[in-house]
C-alpha positions in Angstrom: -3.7 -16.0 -0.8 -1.3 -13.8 -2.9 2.3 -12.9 -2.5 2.4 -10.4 -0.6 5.4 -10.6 1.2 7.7 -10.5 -1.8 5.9 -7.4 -3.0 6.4 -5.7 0.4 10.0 -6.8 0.2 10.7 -5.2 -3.2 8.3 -2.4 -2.9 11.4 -0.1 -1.0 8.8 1.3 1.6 9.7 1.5 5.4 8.4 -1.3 7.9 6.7 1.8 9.0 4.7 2.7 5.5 3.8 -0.9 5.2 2.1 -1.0 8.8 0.3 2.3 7.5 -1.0 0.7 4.5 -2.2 -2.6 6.2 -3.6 -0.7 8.9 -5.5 1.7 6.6 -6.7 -1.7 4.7 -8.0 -3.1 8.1 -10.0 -0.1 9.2 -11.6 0.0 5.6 -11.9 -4.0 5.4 -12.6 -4.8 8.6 -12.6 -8.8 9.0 -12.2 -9.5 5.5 -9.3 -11.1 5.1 -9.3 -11.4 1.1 -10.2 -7.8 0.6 -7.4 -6.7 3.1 -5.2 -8.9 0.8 -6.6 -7.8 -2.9 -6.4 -4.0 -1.5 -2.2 -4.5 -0.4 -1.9 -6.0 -3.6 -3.2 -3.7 -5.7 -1.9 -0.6 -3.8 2.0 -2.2 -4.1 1.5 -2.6 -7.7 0.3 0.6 -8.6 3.3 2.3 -6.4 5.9 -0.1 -8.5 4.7 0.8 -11.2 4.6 4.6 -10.8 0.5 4.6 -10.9 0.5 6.1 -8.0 3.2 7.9 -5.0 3.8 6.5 -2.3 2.6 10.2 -0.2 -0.7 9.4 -2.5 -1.2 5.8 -1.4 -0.6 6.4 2.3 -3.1 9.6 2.1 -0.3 12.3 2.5 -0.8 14.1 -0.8 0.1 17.1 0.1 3.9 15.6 0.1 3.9 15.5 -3.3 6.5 17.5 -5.1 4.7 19.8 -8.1 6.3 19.0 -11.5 
C-alpha cells in the first residue's frame, strides 16, 4: 500500500530495529494489514525527520543521551 521499503532502506536502522518496529506494529495491530502499514510509515518519518529517536520509537528511552 505505501512505500515502505524505500523508507526502511534510507531510514539507516539495523535489519534488527526494523524487525523490532514491525513486530511491535503486529502485536498492537494484530491482522490489520493497513494499520501495520500506516503505523511503519509514520514511525520512519518521524525518525527521518528528527521527530522522534530511534531508542524512543523502539521503546528504549532510557538510551537517550540528556542534552
Amino acid at each position: 500500500m505505501f512505500d515502505l521499503e524505500t523508507l526502511k532502506r534510507e531510514s539507516g536502522l539495523t535489519q534488527e530495529q526494523l524487525a523490532r518496529l514491525e513486530q511491535d506494529a503486529h502485536a498492537e495491530f494484530p491482522g490489520d494489514a493497513m494499520m501495520i502499514e500506516l503505523h511503519l510509515l509514520r514511525i520512519l518519518e518521524a525518525i527521518r525527520k528528527g521527530w522522534i529517536t530511534t531508542e524512543v520509537a523502539l521503546g528504549q528511552p532510557e538510551l537517550v543521551k540528556a542534552a
